[in-house]
C-alpha positions in Angstrom: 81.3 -47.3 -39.3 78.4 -49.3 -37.6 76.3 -51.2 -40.2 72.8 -49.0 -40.3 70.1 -51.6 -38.8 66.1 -51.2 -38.4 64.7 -51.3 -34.8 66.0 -53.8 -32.8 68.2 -55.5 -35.9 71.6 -56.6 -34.1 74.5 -53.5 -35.0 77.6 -55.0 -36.5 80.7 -53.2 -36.6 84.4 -53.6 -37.9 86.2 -55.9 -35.4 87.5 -53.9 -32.4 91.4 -53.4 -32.2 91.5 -54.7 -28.6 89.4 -58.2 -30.0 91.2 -58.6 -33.4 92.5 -62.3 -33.9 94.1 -64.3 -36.8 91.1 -64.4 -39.3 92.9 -66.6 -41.5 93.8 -69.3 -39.0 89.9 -69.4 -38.0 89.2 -69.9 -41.9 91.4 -72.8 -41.7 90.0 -74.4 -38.7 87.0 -74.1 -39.8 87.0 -75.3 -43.2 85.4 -79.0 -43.0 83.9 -78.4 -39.7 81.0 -75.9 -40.5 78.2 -77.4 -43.4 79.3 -76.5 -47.0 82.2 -74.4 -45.6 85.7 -75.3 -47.1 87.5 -71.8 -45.6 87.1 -69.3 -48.5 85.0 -66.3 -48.3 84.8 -66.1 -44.5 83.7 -62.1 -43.7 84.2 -61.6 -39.6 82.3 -58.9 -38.1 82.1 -57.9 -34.1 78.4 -57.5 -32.3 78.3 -54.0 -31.3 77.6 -53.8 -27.6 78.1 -56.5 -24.5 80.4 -56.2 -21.6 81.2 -59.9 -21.3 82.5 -62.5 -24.4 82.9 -61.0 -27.7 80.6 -61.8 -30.1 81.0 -62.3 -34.0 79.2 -62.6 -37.0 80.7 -65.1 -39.3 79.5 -64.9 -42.8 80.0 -67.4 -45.0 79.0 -68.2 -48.6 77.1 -70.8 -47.2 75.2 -68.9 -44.4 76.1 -67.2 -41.1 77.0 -67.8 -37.9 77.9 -66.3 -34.9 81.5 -66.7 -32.9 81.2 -66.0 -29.1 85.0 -66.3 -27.3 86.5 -65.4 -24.2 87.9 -62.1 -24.3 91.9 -61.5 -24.1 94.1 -60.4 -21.3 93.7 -61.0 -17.4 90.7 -62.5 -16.8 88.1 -63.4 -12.9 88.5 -66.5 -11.6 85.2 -68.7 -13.4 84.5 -65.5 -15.4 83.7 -65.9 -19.6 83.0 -69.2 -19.3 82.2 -70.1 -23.0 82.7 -73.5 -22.4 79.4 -74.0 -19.9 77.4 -71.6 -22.3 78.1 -74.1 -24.9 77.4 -77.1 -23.2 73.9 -76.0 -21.8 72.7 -74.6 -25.0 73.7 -78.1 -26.4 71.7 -79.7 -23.7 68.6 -77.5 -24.1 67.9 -78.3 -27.8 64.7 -79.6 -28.9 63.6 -78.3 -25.0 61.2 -76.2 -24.6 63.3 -73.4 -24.6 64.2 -71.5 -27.8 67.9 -71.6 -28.1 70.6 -71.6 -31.5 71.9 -74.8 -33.0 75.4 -75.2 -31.5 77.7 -76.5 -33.9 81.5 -76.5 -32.3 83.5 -76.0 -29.0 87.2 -75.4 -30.0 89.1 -75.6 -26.0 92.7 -75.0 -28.3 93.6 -71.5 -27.5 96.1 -71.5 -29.9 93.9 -71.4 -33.2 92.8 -67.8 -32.7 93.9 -67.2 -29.0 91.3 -68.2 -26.7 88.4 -70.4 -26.6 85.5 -70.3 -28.6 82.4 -71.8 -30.0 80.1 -71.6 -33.0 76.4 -71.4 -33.4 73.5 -70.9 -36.1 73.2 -67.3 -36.6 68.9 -66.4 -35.5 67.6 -63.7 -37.5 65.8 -61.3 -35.3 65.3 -58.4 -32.6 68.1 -58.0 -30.1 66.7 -55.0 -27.7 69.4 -54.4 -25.6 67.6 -52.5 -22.6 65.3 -53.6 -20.4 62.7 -52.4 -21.1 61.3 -52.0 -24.6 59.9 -48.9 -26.2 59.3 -50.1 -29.3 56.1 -51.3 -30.8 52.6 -51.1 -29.0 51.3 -51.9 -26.4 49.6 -55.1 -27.3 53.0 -56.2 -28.8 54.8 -55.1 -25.5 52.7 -57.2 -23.8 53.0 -60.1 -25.6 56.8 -60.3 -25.7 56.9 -59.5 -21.9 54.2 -62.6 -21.5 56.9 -64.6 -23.6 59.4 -63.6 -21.5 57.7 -65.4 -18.2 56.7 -67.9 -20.1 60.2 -69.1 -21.3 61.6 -68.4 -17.9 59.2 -70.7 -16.9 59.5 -73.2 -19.4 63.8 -73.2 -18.7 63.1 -73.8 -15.3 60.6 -76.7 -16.1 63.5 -78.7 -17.9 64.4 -81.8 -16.0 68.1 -81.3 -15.5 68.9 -84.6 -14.7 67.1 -86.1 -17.8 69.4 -82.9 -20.0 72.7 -84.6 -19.1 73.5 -81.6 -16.6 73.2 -83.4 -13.2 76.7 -82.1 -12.9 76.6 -79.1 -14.1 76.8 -77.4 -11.0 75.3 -78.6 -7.2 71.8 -79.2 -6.1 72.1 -77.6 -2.8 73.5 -74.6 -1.4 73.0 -72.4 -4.5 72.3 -69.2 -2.5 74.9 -69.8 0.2 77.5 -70.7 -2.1 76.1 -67.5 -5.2 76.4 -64.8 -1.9 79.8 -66.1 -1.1 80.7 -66.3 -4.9 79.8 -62.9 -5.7 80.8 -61.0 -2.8 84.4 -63.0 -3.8 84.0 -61.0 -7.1 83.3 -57.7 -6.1 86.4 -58.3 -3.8 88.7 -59.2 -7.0 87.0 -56.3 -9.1 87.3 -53.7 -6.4 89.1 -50.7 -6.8 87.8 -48.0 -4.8 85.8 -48.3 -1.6 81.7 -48.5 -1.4 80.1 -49.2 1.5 77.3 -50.3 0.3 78.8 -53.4 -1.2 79.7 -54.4 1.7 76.8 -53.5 3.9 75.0 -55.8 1.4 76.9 -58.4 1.2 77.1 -58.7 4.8 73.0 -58.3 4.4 72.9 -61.5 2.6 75.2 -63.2 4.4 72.2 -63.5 6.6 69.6 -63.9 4.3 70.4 -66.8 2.0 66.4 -67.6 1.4 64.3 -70.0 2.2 63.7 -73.7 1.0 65.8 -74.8 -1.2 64.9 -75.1 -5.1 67.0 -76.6 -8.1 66.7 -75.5 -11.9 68.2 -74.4 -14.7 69.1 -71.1 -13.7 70.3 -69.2 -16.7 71.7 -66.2 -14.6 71.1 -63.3 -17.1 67.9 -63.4 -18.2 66.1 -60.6 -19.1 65.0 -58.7 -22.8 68.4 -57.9 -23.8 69.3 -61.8 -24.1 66.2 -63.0 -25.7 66.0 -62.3 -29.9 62.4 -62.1 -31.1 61.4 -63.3 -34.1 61.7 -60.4 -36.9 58.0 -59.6 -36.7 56.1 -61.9 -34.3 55.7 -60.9 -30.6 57.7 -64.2 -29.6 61.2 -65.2 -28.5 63.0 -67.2 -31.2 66.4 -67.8 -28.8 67.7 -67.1 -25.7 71.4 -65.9 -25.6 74.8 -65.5 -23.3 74.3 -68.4 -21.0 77.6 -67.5 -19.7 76.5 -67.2 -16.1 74.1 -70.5 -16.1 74.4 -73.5 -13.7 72.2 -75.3 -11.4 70.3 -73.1 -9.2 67.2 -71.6 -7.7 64.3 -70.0 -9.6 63.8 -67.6 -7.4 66.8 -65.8 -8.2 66.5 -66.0 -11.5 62.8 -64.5 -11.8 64.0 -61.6 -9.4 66.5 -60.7 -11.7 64.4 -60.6 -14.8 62.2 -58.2 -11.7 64.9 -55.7 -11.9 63.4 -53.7 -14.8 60.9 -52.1 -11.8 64.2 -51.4 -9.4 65.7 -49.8 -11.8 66.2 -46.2 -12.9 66.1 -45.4 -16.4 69.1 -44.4 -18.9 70.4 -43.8 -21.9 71.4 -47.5 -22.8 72.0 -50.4 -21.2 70.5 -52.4 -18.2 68.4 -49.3 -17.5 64.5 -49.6 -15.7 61.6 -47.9 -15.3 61.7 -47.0 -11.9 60.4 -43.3 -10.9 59.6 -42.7 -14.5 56.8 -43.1 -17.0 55.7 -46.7 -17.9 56.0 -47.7 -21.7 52.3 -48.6 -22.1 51.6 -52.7 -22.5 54.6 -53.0 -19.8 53.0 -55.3 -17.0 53.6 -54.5 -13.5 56.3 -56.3 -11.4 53.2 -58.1 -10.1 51.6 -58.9 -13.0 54.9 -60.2 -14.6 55.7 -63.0 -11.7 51.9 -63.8 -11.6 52.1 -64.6 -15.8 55.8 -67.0 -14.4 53.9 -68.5 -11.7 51.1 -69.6 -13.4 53.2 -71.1 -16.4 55.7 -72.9 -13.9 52.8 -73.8 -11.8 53.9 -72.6 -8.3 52.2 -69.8 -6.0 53.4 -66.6 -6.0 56.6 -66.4 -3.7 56.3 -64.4 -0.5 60.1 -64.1 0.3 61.5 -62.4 -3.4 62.5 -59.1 -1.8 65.6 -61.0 -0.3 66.0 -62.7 -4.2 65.9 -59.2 -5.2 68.9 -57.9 -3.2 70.9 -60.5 -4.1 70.1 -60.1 -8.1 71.3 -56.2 -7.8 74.4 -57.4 -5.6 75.8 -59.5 -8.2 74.6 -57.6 -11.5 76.3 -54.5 -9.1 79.4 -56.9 -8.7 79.2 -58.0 -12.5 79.5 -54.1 -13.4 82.1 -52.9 -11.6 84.0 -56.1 -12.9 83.0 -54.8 -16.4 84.5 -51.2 -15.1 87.6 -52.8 -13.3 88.0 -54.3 -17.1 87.6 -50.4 -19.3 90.1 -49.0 -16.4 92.4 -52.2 -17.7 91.6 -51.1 -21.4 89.9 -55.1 -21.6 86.2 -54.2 -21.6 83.9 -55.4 -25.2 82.6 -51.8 -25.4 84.6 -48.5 -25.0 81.2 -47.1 -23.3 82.1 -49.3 -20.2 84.7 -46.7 -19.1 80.8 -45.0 -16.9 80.2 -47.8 -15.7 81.7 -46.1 -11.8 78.2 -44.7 -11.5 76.3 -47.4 -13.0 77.5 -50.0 -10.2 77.4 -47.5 -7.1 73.4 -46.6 -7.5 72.4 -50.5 -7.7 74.7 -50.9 -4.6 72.7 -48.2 -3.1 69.5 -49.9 -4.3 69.8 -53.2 -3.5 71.0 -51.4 0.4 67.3 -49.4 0.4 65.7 -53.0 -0.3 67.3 -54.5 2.5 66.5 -51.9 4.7 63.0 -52.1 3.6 62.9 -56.0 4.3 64.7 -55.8 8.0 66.4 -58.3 9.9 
């Protein structure tokens, strides 16, 4: 049984069978390392929800944490890379940018079979879609303002000056993101869909314009962000799995999808040909609220950032169906995700179109 939660309060659940590790040899490991913690009373509960690293709540008599690790099995090349999201969380404390205390990297697989690392549990709201329906429109507004803003703010981080001058390179992002992903869809392919490759190709020949370099945290959107329990404000911004050094652009187009988007009943669902949760701010009004909190104009060529944010979340999904056919995937509900990857293939195609040659 799920644990019953208010709105937007984090579900935890028993831990899967397909996730289960040696509890007891975490215990051990841990005892000494974590403040006040000498390895009795550890309870180990599984984040409901997430396609990507499992996630755990470790509660301990002297407070909680949370255990993100690479899942098991056959895994992409470069995929569930917990080691990077620990290292740029690391470097963004005491930033601008609201992220949880990290407190250890463990690289030995063999204390509870993969990777891992521990942080500061953040009590909060974890709204996994989107879009948020909750709360009115003044809050909506507000948290969706917070949301440019902290893009913003990430982006403003010297990266240099962070310790991450080598966390991934300074040039070439798009180039190198379009060949990277369209490499993904090709390992996570299992039945043909033209428009995959139609858009890949697309990009191919569209890698942008002048080249940018930031912090690109290359997930962001409300479903990664907790707010604080009852302030419209983001306390910490979450799964870093996908960040490196890259451009802006791409990262604010992604956080655009909520408007390209059609909605659903969960998940990375939008608003697109439906009704607008009031508060919501337009696609327009969002990137103005970024642009004038990262100081730049507003950028005339985001269509083509666009296309390549629903190439590679489409290329991310059918990974995370590739892994439910394999019987890997952190949620059971991933075995739909067929449908789920096909329509942003089709939609990121219709945006190309729309932008021409």
């Amino acid at each position: 049984m799920a644990e019953p939660s208010a709105a937007g309060a984090p579900v935890l659940v028993p831990v899967l069978d397909n996730h289960r590790f040696d509890e007891a040899a975490l215990a051990r490991y841990l005892a000494g390392r974590l403040p006040g913690f000498d390895g009795a009373g550890l309870v180990v509960r599984q984040f409901q929800g997430g396609q990507s690293n499992p996630t755990f709540h470790l509660g301990t008599p002297a407070g909680g944490y949370v255990l993100r690790k690479k899942p098991p099995g056959r895994l992409l090349p470069s995929a569930h890379a917990v080691e990077r999201e620990f290292r740029v969380m690391a470097a963004l404390e005491g930033s601008g940018v609201p992220v949880p205390r990290m407190r250890l990297l463990c690289e030995d697989a063999s204390v509870i079979g993969t990777p891992f690392f521990v942080m500061d549990h953040v009590p909060g709201r974890i709204f996994a879609d989107r879009v948020m329906r909750e709360g009115d429109a003044a809050e909506r507004r507000a948290v969706y303002d917070d949301l440019a803003r902290v893009l913003a703010a990430l982006h403003g981080v010297d990266w240099r000056v962070a310790g991450l001058g080598d966390f991934g390179r300074a040039e070439g992002y798009m180039t190198r993101q379009i060949a990277r992903w369209t490499a993904q869809w090709e390992a996570a392919k299992v039945e043909e869909m033209p428009a995959m490759d139609r858009v890949a190709a697309w990009l191919a020949a569209h890698p942008g314009t002048a080249e940018e370099t930031a912090i690109a945290h290359g997930d962001y959107r409300l479903g990664n962000v907790i707010l604080h329990p009852t302030e419209p404000r983001i306390v910490a911004v979450l799964d870093w799995e996908l960040a490196t050094l890259g451009h802006p652009l791409a990262d604010l187009a992604y956080a655009c999808l909520t408007y390209h988007l059609p909605p659903g009943p969960t998940g990375l669902t939008g608003v697109l040909g439906a009704d607008v949760p009031p508060g919501l701010p337009s696609q327009d009004e969002f990137v103005a609220v970024y642009c004038r909190a990262a100081g730049r104009p507003v950028p005339e060529d985001l269509d083509v950032f666009l296309v390549f944010s629903m190439f590679r979340l489409a290329s991310i999904v059918a990974g995370v169906w590739r892994r439910a056919l394999d019987g890997n995937a952190a949620d059971p509900r991933a075995i739909g995700y067929r449908e789920r990857y096909r329509g942003m293939a089709e939609a990121a195609w219709a945006i190309a179109e729309r932008v021409g040659a």
